[in-house]
Each structure stands twice: as structure tokens, then as C-alpha cells.
C-alpha positions in Angstrom: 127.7 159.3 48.9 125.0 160.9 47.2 125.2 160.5 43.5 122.7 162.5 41.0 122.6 161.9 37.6 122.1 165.6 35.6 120.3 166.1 32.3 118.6 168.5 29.9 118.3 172.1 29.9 119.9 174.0 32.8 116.5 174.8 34.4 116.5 170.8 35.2 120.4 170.9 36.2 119.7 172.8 38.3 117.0 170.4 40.2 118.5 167.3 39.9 121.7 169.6 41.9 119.4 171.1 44.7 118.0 167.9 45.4 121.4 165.6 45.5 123.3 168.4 47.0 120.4 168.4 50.1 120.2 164.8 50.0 124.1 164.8 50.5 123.7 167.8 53.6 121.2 166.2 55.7 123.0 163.3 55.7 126.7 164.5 55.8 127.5 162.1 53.4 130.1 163.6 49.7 128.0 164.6 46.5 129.1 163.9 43.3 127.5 164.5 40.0 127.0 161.8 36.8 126.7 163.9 33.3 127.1 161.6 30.4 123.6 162.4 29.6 124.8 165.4 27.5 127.3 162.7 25.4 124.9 160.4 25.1 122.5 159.7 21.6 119.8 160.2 23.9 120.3 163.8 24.1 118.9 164.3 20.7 118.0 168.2 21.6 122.0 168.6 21.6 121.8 170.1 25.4 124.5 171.1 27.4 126.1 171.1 30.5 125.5 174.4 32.5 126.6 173.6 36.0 130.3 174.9 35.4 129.0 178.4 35.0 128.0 178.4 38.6 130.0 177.8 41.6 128.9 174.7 42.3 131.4 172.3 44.8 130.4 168.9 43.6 133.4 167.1 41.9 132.3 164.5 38.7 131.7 160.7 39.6 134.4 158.7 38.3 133.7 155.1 36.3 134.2 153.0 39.2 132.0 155.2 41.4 129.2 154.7 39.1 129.7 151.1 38.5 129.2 150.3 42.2 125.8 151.5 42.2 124.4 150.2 38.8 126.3 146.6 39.5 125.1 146.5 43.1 120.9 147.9 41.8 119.8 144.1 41.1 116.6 142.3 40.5 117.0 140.8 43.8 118.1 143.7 45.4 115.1 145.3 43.8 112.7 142.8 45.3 113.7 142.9 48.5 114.2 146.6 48.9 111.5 149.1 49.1 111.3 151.5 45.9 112.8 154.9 48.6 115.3 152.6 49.7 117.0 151.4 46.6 120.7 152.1 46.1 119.4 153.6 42.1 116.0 155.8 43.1 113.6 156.7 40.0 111.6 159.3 40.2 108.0 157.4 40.8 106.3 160.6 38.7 106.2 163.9 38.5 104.7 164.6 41.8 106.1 165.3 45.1 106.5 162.3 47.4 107.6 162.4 51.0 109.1 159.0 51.4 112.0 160.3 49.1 113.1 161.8 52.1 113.9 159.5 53.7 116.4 157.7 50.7 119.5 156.4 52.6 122.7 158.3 52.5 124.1 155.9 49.6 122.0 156.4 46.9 122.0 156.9 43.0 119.2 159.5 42.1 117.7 159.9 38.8 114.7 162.3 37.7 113.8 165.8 37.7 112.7 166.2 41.3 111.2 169.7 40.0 109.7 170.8 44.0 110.8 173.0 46.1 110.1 170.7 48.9 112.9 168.6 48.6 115.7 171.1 49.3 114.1 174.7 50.8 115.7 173.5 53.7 119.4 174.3 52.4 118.5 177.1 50.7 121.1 179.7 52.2 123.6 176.9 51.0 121.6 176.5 47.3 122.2 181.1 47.3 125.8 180.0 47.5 126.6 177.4 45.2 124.7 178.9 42.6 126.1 182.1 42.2 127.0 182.4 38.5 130.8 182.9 38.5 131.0 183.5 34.6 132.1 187.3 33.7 129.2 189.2 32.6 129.6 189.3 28.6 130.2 192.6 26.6 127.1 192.8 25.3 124.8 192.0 28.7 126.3 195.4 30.2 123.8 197.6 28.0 120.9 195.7 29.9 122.3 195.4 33.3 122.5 199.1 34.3 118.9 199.7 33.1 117.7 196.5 35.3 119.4 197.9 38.3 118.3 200.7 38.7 114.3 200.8 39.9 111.4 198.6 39.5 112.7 196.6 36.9 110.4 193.2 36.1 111.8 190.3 33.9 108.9 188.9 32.0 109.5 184.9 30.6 108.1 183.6 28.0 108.5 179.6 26.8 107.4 179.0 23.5 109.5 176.4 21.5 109.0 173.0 21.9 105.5 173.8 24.5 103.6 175.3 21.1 103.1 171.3 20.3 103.7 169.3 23.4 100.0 169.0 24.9 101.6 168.3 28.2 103.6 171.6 29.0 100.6 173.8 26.9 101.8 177.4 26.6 100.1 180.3 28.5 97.6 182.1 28.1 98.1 186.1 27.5 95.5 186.5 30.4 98.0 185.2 32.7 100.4 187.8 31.6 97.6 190.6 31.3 96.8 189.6 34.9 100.4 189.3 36.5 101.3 192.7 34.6 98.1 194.3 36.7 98.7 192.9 39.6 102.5 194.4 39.7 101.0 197.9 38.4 98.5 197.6 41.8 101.9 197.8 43.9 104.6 199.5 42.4 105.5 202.3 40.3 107.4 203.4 38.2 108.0 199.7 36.3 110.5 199.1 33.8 109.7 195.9 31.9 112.3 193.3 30.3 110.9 190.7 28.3 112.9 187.4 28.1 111.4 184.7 25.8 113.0 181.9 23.0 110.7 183.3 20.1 110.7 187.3 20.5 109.4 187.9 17.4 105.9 186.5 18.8 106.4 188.5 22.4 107.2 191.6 20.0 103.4 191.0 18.4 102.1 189.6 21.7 102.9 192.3 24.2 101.4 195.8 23.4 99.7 195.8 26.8 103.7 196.5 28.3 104.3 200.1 28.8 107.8 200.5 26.4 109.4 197.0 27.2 112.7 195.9 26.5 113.2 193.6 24.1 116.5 191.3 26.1 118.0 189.8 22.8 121.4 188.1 21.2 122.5 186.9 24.5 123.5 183.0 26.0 121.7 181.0 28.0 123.3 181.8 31.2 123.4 185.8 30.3 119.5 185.5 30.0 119.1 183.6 33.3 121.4 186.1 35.1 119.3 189.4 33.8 116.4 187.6 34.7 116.9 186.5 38.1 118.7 190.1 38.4 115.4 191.9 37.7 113.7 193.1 40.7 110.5 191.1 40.2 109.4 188.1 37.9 106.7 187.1 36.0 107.5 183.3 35.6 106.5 181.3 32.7 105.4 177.3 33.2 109.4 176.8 33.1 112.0 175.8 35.2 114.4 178.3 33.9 112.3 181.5 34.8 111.3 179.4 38.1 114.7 179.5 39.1 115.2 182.7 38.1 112.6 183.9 40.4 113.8 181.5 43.2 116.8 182.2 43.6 116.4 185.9 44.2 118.3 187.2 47.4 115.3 190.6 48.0 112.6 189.8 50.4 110.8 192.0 49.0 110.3 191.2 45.3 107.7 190.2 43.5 107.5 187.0 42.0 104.2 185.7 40.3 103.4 182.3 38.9 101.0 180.3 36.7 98.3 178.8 38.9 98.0 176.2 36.7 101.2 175.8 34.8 100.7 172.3 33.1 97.6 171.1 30.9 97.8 167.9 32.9 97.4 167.1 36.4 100.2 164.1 36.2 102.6 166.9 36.3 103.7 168.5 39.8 101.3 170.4 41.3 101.1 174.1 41.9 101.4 173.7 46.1 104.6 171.5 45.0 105.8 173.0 42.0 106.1 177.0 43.6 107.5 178.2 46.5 104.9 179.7 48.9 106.8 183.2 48.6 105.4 183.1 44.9 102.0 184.6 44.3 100.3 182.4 42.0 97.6 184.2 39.5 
């Protein structure tokens, strides 16, 4: 059994699935899921679980289940056992590395494992168990028409907690400037829908967007599902819009990404970070 422990905001759920539910595929082995991260005091940005909104097949971990791995993870076991090999694997960093691949079919997985390399393989299967099985809410409707019809582009912005973390850094409004031209060079006709968790700045920040709309008082999951419903993306450095842009099912949209999405290079890189069908500016 594959066993992946899920945390933080559903742009990360959403990883630490793909990966454990691949994981699980290639080696024909059950998936299940760990989630007392959200109960824990740990979880100090109060953030909850997503993955029931989607129609994801992997059933919870049960005590026991969980207990056999953490009792069985010893120091000697440990020392014995190459780091891939473990029956608990850690993430090493925030980078890529191959040798995860080749993790045995009974193994505990915790981390972020943010990289399209680690389940691209599976994903037809990933379209699948993702779909958002939710009813679209009330107030979504007055969006959705407009988004469906014509070049519509969803347009993320991540502000927040990135204004004052060093790390994450938020982008500049050349990237935008330049994504925005870089959809005008191909298409007409654009209709642009502006996503973000401080509007108010995107309202100030955004005059260079021919008559945008403004996508506001929805949840979480209503925002992902406009967003990943627009024709074409303009991703911030976030896994939410990433998977937003991923998960699209039209060969021939648009998504464009950050070249350099993170101030520091101990975070994934851009070759392992985006897909290669996202154009990177």
C-alpha cells in the first residue's frame, strides 16, 4: 500500500494525491490517504481539507494502518535502509529527484512532491479523479457563462502570505505585462478574469487589462473551478493556479508561467516545477 500523508492548502493536496495515487498505479499496489494534519496544532493557518470536493477514489488510512509504518520506520531500520527505500520517505528538498521513483510499493510518503515529473505518467487517470463533483454554487453561474463563451483567460494573482516570505517573493507586473502580450500576439477577441486573494491591489494593479472581470465572493474550490475553466491561464508562482492550468482537458490552450517563480534556487526548478506544455515568460 501506498500511503500519503496530505497537508496545507488545496494546491498542495492536490500533489501529495498525484504523487501517492501514481506511486500506488505503477505498482498496483491500494492507496490510501493520512489527513490529521488539518486537526493537528501544527496547522496554525486553520487549512482545510479539499479532497472531498473532487472525485477522488482513495479511502482514509485507518489507526492501525498508520501505526504499522511509523512503528516499523526505526533507527535501525533507518540505518540500514537507503533514504528512497524507507518504509516513511521525506521529501529530501524541494527539488525533483529520480531515485524517488523507484520507492517500494509499501511506503509512507510525506512532502510536497510539487513536479510534474512524478505523476505525468497517469495523467488521463489524474483528469479523472479530479473532476470537481461539488454543484456549481448560485452565485458562480453569473461568471461561468461569460467564461465559456470565447477567449476567456483566467489571470492569478498570490499575494497574502508571499508579500513577506522572501522565499515565495511575489511577481513582478512585468510578468503579467508580458504574459498579457504574449496572449494578445495569438488570439483575439480576449475576455479577461482576474482571480487573486487581495483584489483590491489587482483592481489598482491591472489597468493595462482591456475591461477585466473582477471574480469575487466566491470559495476556494468555486475560484479553482472558473479558473481552470477559462480557456487560457496566466499562472501565478502558486500551486493553486498551477493546477488550474494543468489540469485543463483543451490542447489547445494557452497556459503561461513564471520563468522564475521563486526568489531562491533551493525551491523546484522551472524545468521541474512546469509542465513542458506551459510557456514560460
Amino acid at each position: 500500500m501506498i500511503l500519503s500523508q496530505i497537508s496545507d492548502g488545496l494546491g498542495n493536496q492536490l500533489f501529495q494525491y498525484a504523487t501517492g495515487f501514481a506511486f500506488a498505479q505503477k505498482h498496483g499496489v491500494p492507496f490510501k490517504l493520512e489527513k490529521h494534519w488539518f486537526t493537528h496544532e501544527i496547522n496554525t493557518s486553520f487549512r482545510k481539507y479539499n479532497l472531498d470536493y473532487f472525485n477522488i477514489q482513495a479511502e482514509d488510512a485507518s489507526y492501525a494502518e498508520i501505526d504499522e509504518y511509523i512503528n516499523k520506520d526505526t533507527f535501525f531500520h533507518r540505518l540500514i535502509t537507503p533514504y528512497n527505500k524507507r518504509i516513511r520517505v521525506f521529501e529530501g528538498a524541494n527539488k525533483f529527484d529520480p531515485k524517488f521513483l523507484k520507492i517500494n510499493p509499501h511506503t509512507y510518503l510525506l512532502g510536497y512532491w510539487q513536479s510534474w515529473r512524478y505523476f505525468h505518467e497517469y495523467k488521463d487517470l489524474l483528469l479523472k479523479e479530479f473532476q470537481i463533483t461539488l454543484p456549481i454554487e448560485e452565485q458562480s453561474k453569473m461568471y461561468w457563462s461569460e467564461i465559456e463563451n470565447g477567449n476567456s483567460v483566467g489571470v492569478h494573482i498570490r499575494r497574502g502570505d508571499y508579500v513577506t516570505n522572501p522565499t515565495f517573493n511575489t511577481l513582478s507586473m512585468d510578468y503579467y505585462r508580458n504574459a498579457v502580450s504574449y496572449i494578445k500576439s495569438k488570439l483575439p477577441d480576449l475576455k479577461w478574469f482576474v482571480f487573486s486573494d487581495d483584489q483590491q491591489w489587482a483592481k489598482q494593479n491591472l489597468g493595462f487589462l482591456d475591461e477585466p472581470v473582477f471574480v469575487e465572493g466566491l470559495s476556494t474550490i468555486e475560484d479553482f473551478r472558473l479558473l481552470n475553466r477559462c480557456r487560457h491561464n496566466i499562472v501565478a508562482n502558486s500551486t493553486f493556479s498551477w493546477w488550474a492550468g494543468y489540469l485543463k482537458t483543451d490542447a489547445e490552450s494557452i497556459v503561461i508561467g513564471p520563468k522564475k517563480p521563486f526568489a531562491t534556487t533551493t525551491l523546484y526548478a522551472p524545468e521541474d516545477y512546469y509542465p513542458p506544455e506551459f510557456i514560460l515568460i
